[in-house]
N, CA, C and O atoms as a CHARMM CRD file, in Angstrom:
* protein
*
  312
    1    1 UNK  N      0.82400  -1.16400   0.00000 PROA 1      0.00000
    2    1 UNK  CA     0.00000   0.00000   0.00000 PROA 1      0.00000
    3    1 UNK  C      0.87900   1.24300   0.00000 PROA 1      0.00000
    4    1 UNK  O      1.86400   1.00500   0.70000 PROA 1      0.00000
    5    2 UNK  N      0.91200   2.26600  -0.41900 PROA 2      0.00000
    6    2 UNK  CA     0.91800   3.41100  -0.81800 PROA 2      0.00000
    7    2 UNK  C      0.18200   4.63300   0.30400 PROA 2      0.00000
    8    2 UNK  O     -0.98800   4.93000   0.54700 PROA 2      0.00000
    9    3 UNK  N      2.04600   5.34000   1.02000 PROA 3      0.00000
   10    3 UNK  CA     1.38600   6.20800   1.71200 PROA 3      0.00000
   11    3 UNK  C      0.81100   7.74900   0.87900 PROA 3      0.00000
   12    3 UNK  O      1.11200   8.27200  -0.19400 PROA 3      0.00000
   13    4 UNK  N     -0.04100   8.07400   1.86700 PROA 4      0.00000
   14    4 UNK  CA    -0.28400   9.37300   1.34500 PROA 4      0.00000
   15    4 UNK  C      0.36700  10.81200   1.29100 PROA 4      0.00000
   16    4 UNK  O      0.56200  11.51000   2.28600 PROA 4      0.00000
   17    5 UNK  N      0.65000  11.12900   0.09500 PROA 5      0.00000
   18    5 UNK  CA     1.45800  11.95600   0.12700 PROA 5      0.00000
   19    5 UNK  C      1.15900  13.64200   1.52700 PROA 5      0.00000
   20    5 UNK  O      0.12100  14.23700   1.81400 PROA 5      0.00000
   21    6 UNK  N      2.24900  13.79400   1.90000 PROA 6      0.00000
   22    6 UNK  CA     2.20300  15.06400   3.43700 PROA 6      0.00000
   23    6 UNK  C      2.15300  16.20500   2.31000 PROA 6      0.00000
   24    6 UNK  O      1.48600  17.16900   2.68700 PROA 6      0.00000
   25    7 UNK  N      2.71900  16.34700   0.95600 PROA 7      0.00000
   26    7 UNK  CA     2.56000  17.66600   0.20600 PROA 7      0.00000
   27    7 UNK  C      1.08300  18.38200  -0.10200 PROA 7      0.00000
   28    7 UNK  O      0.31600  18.26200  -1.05800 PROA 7      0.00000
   29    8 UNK  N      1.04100  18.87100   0.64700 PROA 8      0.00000
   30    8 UNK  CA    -0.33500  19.99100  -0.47800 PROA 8      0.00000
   31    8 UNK  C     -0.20000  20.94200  -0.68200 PROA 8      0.00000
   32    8 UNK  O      0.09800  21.90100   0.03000 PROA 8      0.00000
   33    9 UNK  N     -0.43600  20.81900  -1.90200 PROA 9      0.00000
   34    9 UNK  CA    -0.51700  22.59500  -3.06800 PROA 9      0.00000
   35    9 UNK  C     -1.61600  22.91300  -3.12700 PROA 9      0.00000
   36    9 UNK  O     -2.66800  22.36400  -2.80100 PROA 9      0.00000
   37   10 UNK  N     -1.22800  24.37500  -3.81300 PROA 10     0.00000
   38   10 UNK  CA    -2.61600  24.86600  -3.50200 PROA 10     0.00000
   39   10 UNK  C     -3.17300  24.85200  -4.47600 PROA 10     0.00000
   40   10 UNK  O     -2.60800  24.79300  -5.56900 PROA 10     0.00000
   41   11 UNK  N     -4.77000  24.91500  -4.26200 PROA 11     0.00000
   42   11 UNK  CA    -5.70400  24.60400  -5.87600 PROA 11     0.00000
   43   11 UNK  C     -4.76300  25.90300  -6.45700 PROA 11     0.00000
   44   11 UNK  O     -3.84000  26.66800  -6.17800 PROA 11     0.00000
   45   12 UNK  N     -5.90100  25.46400  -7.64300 PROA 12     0.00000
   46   12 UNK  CA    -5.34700  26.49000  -9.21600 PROA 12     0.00000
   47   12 UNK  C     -6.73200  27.54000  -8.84000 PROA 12     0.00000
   48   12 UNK  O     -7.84300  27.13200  -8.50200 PROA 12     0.00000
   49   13 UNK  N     -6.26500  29.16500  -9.02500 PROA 13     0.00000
   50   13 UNK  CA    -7.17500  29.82200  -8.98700 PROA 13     0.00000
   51   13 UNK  C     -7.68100  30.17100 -10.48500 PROA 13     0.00000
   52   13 UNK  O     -6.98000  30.57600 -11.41200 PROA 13     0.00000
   53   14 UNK  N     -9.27500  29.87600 -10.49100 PROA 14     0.00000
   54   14 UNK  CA    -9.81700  30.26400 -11.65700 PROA 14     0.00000
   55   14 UNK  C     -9.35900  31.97700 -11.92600 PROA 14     0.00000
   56   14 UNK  O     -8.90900  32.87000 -11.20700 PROA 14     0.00000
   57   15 UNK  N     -9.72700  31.86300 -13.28700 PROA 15     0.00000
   58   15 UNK  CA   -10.84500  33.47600 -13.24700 PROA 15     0.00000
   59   15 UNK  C    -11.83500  33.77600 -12.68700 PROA 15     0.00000
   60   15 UNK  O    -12.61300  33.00100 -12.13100 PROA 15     0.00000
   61   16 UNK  N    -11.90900  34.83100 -12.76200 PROA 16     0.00000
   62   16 UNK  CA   -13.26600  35.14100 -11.87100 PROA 16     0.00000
   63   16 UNK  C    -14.45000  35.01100 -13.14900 PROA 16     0.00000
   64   16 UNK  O    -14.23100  35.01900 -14.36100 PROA 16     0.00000
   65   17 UNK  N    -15.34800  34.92800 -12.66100 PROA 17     0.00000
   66   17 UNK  CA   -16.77400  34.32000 -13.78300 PROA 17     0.00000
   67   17 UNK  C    -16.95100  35.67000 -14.43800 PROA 17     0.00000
   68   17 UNK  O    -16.88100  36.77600 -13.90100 PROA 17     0.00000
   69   18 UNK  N    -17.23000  35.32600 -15.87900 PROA 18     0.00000
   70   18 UNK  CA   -17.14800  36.46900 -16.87100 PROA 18     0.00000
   71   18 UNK  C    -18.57900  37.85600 -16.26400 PROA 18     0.00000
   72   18 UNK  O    -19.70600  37.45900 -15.96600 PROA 18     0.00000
   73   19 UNK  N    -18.31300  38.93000 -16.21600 PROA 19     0.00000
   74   19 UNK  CA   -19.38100  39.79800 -15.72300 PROA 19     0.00000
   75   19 UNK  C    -20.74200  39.64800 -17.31100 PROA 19     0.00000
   76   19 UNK  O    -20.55100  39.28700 -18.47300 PROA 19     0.00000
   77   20 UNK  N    -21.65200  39.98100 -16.80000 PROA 20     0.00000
   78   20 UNK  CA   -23.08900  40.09600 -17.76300 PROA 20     0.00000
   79   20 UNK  C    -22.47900  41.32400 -18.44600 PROA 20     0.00000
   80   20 UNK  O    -21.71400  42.14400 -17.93900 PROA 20     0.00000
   81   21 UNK  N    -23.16500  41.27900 -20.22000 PROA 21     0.00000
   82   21 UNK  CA   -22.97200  42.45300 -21.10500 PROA 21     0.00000
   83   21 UNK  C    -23.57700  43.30500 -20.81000 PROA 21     0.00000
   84   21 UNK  O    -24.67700  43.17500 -20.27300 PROA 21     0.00000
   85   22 UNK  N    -22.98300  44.53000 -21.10300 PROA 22     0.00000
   86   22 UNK  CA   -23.62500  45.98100 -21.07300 PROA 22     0.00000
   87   22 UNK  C    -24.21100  46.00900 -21.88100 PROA 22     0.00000
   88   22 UNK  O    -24.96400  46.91500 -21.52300 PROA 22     0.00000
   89   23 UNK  N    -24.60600  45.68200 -22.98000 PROA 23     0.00000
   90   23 UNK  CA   -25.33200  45.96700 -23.85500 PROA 23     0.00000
   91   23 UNK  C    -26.47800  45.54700 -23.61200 PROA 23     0.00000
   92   23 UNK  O    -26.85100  44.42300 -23.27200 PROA 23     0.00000
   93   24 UNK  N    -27.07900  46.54600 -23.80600 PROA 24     0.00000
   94   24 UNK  CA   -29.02000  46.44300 -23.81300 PROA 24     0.00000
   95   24 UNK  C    -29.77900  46.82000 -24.94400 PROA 24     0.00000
   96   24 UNK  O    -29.91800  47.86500 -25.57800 PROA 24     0.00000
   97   25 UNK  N    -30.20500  45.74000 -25.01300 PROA 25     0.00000
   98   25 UNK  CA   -31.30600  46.01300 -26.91300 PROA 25     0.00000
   99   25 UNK  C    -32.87400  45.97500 -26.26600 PROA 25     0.00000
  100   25 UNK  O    -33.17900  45.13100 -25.42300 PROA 25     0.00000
  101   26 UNK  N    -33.73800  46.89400 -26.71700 PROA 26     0.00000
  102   26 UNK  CA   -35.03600  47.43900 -26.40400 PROA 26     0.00000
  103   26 UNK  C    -35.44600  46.17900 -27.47500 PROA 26     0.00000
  104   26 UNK  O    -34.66100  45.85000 -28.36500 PROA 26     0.00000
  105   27 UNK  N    -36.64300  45.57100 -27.30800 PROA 27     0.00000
  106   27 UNK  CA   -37.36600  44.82800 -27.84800 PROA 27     0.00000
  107   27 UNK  C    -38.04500  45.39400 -29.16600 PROA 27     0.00000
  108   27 UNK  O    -37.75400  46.58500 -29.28200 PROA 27     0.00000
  109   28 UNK  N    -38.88600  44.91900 -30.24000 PROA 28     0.00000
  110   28 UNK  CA   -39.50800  45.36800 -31.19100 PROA 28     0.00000
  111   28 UNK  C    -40.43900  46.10000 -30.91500 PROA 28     0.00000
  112   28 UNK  O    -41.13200  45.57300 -30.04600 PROA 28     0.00000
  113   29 UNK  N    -40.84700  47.17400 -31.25800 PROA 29     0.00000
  114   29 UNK  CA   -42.27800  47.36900 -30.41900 PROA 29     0.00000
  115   29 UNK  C    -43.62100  46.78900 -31.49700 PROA 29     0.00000
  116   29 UNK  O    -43.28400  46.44500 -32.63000 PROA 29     0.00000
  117   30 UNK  N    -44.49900  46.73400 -31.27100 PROA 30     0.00000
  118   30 UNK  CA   -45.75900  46.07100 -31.59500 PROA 30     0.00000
  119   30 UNK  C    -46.41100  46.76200 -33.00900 PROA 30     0.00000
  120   30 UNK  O    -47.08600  46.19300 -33.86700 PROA 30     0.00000
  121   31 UNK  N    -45.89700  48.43800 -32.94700 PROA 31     0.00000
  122   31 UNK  CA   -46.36500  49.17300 -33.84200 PROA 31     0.00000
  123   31 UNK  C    -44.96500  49.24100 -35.30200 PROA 31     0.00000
  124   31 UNK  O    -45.15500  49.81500 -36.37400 PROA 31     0.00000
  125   32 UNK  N    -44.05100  48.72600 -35.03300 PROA 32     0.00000
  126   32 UNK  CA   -43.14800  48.63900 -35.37900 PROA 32     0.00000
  127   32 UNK  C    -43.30400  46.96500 -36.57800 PROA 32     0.00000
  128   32 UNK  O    -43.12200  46.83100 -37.78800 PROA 32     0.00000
  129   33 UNK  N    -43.67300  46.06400 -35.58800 PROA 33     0.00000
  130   33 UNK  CA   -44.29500  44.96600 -36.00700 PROA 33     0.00000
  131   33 UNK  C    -44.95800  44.86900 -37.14900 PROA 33     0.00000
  132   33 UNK  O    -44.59400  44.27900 -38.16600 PROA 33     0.00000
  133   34 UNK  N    -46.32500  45.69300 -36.89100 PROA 34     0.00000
  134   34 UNK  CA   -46.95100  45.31900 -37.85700 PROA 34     0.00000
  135   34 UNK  C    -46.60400  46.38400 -39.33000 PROA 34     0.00000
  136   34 UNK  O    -46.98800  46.23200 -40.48900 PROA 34     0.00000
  137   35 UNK  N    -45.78300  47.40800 -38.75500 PROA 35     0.00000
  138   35 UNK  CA   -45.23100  47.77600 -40.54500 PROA 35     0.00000
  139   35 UNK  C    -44.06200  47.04700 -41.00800 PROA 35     0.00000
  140   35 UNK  O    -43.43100  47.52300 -41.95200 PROA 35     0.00000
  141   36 UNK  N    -43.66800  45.89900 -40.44400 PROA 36     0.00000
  142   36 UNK  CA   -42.74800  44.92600 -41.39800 PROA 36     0.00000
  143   36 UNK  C    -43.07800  44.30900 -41.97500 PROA 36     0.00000
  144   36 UNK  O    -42.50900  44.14800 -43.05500 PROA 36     0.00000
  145   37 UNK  N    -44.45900  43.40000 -41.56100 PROA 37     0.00000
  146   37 UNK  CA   -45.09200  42.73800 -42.52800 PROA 37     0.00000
  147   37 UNK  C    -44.73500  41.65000 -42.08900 PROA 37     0.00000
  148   37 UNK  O    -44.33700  41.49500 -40.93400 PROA 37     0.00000
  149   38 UNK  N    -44.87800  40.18600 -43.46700 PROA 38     0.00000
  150   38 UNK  CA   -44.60700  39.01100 -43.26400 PROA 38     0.00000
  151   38 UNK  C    -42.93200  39.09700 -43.57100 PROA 38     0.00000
  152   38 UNK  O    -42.30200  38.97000 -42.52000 PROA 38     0.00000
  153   39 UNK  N    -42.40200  39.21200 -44.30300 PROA 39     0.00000
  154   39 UNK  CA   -40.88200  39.13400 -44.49800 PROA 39     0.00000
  155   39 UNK  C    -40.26900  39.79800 -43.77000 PROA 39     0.00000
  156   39 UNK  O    -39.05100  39.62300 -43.78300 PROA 39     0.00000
  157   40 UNK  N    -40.87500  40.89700 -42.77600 PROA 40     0.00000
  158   40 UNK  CA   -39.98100  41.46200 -42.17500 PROA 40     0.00000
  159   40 UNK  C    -40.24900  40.88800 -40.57900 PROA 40     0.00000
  160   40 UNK  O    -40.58800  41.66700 -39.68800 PROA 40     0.00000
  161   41 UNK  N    -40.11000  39.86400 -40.41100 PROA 41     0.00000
  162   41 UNK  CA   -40.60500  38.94100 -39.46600 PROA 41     0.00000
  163   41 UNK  C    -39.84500  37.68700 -39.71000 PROA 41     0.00000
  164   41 UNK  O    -39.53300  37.01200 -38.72900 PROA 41     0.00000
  165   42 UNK  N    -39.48400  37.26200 -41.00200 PROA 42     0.00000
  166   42 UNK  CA   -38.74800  35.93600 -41.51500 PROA 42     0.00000
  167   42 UNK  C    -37.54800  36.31600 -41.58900 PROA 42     0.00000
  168   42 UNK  O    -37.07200  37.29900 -42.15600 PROA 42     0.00000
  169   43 UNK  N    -36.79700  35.05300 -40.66500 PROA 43     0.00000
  170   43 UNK  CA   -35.16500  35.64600 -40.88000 PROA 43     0.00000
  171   43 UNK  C    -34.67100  34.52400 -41.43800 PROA 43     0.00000
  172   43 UNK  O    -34.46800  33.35400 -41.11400 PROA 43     0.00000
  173   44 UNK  N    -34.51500  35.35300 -42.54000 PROA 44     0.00000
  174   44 UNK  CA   -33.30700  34.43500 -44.24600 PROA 44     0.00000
  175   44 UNK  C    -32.22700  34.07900 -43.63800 PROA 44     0.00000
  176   44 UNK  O    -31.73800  32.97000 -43.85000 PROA 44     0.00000
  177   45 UNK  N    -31.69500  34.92900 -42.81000 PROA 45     0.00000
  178   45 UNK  CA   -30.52200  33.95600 -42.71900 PROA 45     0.00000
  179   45 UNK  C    -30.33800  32.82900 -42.16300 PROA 45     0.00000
  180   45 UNK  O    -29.28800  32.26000 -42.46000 PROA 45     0.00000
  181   46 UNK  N    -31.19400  32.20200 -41.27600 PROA 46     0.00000
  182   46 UNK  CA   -30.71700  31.23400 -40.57600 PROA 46     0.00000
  183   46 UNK  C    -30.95400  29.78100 -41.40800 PROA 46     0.00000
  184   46 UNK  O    -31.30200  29.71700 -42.58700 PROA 46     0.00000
  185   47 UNK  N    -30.76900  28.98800 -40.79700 PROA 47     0.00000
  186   47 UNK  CA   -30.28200  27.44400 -41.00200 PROA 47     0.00000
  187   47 UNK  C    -31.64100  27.39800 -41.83800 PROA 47     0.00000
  188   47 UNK  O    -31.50600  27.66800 -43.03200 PROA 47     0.00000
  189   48 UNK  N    -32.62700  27.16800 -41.49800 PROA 48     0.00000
  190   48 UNK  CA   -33.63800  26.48800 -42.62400 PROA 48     0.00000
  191   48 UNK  C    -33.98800  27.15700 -43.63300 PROA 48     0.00000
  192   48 UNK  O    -34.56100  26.60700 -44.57300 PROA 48     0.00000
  193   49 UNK  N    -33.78100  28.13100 -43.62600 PROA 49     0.00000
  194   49 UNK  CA   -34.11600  28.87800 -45.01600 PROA 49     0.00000
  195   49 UNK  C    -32.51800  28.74600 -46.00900 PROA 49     0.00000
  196   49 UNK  O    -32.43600  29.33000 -47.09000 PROA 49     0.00000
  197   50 UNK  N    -31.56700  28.06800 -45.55700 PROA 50     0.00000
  198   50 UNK  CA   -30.10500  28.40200 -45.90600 PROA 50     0.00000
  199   50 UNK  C    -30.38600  26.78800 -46.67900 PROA 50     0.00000
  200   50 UNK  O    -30.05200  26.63500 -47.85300 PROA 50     0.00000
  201   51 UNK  N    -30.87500  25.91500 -46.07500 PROA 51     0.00000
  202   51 UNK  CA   -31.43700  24.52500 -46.95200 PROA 51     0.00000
  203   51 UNK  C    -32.33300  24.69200 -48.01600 PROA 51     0.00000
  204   51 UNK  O    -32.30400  24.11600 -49.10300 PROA 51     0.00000
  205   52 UNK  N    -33.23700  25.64100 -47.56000 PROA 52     0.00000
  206   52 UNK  CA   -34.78100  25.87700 -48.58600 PROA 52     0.00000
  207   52 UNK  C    -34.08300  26.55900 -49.77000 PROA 52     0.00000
  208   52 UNK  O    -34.45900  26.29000 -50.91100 PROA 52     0.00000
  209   53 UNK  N    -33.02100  27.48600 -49.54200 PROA 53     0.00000
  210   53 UNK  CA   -32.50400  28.18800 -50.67500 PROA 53     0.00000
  211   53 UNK  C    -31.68600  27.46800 -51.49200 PROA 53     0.00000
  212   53 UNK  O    -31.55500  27.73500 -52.68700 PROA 53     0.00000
  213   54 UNK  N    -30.92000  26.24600 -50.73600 PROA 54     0.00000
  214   54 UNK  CA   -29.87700  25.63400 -51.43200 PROA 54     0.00000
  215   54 UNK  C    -30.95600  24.50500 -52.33900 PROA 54     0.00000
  216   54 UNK  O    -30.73500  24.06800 -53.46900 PROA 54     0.00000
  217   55 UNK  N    -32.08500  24.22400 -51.51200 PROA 55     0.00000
  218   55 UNK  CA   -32.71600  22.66000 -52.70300 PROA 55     0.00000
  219   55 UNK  C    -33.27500  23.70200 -53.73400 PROA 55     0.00000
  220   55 UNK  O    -33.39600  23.40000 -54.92100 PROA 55     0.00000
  221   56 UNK  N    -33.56500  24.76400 -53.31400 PROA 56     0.00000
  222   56 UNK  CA   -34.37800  25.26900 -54.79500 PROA 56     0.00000
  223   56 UNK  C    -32.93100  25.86200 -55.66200 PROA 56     0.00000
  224   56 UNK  O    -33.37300  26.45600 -56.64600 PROA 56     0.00000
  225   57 UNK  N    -32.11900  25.89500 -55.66700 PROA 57     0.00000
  226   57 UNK  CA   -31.23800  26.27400 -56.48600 PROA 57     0.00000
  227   57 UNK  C    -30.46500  25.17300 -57.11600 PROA 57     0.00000
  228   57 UNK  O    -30.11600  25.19000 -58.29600 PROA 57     0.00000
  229   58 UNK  N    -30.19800  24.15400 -56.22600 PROA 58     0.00000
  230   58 UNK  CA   -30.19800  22.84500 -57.05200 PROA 58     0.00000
  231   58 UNK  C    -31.21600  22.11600 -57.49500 PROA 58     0.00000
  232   58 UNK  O    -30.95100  20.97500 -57.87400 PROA 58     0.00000
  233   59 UNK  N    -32.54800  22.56800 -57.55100 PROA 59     0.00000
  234   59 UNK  CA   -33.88700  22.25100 -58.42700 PROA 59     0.00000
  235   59 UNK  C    -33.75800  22.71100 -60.05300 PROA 59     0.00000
  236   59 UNK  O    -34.07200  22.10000 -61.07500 PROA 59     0.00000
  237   60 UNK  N    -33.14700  24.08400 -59.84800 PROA 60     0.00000
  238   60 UNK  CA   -33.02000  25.03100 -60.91200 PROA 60     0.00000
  239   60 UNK  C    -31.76300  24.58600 -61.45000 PROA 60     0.00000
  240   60 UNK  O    -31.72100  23.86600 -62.44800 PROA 60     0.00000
  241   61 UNK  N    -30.84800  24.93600 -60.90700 PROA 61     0.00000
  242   61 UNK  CA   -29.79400  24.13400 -61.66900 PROA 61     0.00000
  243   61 UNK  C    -30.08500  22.96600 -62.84200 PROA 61     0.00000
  244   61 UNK  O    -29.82600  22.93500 -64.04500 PROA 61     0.00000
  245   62 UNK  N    -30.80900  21.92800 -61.84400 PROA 62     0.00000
  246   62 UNK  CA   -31.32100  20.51200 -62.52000 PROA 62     0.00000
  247   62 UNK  C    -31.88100  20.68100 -63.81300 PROA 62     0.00000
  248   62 UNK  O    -31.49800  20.05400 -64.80100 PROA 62     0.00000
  249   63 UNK  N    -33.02400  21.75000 -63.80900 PROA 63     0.00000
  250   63 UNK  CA   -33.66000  22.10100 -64.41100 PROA 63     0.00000
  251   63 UNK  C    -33.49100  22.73100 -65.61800 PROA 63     0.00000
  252   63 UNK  O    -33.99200  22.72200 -66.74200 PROA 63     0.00000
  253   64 UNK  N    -32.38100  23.43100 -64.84600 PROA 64     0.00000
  254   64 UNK  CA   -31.58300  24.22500 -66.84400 PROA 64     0.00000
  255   64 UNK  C    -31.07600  23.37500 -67.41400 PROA 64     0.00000
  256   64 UNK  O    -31.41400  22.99000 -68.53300 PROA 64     0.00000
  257   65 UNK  N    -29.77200  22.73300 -66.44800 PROA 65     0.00000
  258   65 UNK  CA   -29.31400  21.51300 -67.42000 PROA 65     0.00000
  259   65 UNK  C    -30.13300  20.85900 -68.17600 PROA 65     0.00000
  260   65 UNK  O    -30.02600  21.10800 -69.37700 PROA 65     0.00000
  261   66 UNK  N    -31.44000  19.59800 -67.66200 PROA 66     0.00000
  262   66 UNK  CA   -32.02800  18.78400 -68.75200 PROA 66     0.00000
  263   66 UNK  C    -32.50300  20.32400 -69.62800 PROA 66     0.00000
  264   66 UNK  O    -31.80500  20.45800 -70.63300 PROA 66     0.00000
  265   67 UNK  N    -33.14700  21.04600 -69.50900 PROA 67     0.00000
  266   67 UNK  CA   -33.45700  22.32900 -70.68400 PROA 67     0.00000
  267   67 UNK  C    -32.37800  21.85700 -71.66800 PROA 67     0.00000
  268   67 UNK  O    -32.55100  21.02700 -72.55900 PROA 67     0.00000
  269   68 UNK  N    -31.10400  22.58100 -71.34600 PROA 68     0.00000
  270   68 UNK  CA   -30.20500  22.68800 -72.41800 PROA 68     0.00000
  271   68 UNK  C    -29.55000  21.18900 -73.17900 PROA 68     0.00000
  272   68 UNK  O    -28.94600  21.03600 -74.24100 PROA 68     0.00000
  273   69 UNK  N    -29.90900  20.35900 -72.27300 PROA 69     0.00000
  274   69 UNK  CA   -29.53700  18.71100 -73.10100 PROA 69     0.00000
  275   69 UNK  C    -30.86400  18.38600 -74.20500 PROA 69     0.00000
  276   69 UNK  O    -30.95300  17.93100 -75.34600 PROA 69     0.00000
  277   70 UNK  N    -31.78300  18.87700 -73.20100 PROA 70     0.00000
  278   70 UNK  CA   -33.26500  18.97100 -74.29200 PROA 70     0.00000
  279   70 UNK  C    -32.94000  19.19100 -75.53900 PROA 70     0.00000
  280   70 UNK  O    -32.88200  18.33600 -76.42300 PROA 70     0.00000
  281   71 UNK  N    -32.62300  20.85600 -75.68900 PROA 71     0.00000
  282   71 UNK  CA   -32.39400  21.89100 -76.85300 PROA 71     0.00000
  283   71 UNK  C    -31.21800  21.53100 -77.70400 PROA 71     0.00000
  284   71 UNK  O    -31.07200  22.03000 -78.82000 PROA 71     0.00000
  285   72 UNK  N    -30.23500  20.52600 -77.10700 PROA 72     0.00000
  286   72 UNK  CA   -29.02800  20.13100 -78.09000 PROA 72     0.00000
  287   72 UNK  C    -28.98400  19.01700 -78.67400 PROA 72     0.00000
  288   72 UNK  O    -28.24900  18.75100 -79.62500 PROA 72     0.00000
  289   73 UNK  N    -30.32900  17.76200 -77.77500 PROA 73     0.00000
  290   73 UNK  CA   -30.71000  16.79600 -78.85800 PROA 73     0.00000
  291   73 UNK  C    -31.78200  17.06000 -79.34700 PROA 73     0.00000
  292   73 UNK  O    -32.18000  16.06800 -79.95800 PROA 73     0.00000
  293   74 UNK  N    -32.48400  17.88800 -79.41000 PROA 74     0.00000
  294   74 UNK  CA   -33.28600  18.09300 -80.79700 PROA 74     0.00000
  295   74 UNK  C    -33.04900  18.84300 -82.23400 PROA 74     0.00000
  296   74 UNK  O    -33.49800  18.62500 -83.36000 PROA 74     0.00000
  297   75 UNK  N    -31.76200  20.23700 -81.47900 PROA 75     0.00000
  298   75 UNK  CA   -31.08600  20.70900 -82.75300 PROA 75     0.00000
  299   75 UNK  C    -30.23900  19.46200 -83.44000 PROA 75     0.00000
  300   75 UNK  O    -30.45800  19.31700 -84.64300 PROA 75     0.00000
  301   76 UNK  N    -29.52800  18.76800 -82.98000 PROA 76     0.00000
  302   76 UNK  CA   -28.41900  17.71900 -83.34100 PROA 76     0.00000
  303   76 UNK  C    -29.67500  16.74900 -84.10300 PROA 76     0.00000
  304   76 UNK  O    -29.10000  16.25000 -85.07100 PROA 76     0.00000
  305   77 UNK  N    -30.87800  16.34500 -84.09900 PROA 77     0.00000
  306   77 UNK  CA   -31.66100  15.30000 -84.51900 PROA 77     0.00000
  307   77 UNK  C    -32.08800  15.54900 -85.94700 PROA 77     0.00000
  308   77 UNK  O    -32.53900  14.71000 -86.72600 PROA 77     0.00000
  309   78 UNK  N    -31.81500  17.20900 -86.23200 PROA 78     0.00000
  310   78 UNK  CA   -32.50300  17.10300 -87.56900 PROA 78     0.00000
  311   78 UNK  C    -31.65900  17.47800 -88.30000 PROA 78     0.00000
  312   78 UNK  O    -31.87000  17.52900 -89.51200 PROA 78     0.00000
């Protein structure tokens, strides 16, 4: 068995816990609200609209391509 060591150090002192931001943002107000409308209420940037934008642009993509394979075997056919 294994005595216990007589050394003790001393803990590790943290930081002290980060203080709360000064910054203060006033909320939307209600009258403010309703002159944005529906889009000004939808936020584009985030994650699901960043998918919704990417499948419809690789829809379109898809979409021109067969177009233009369309338009080059039917000129090439006659």
């Amino acid at each position: 068995m294994i005595k216990e060591s007589k050394i003790r150090r001393k803990t590790v002192d943290l930081a002290p816990p980060a203080r709360p931001s000064k910054i203060r943002r006033d909320p939307i107000s209600s009258s403010m609200d309703k002159t944005l409308g529906l889009f000004g209420r939808i936020d584009f940037r985030s994650r699901e609209w960043e998918i919704r934008f990417a499948v419809v642009g690789i829809a379109l993509f898809a979409l021109g391509i067969s177009a233009v394979v369309l338009d080059v075997g039917e000129a090439l056919s006659h």
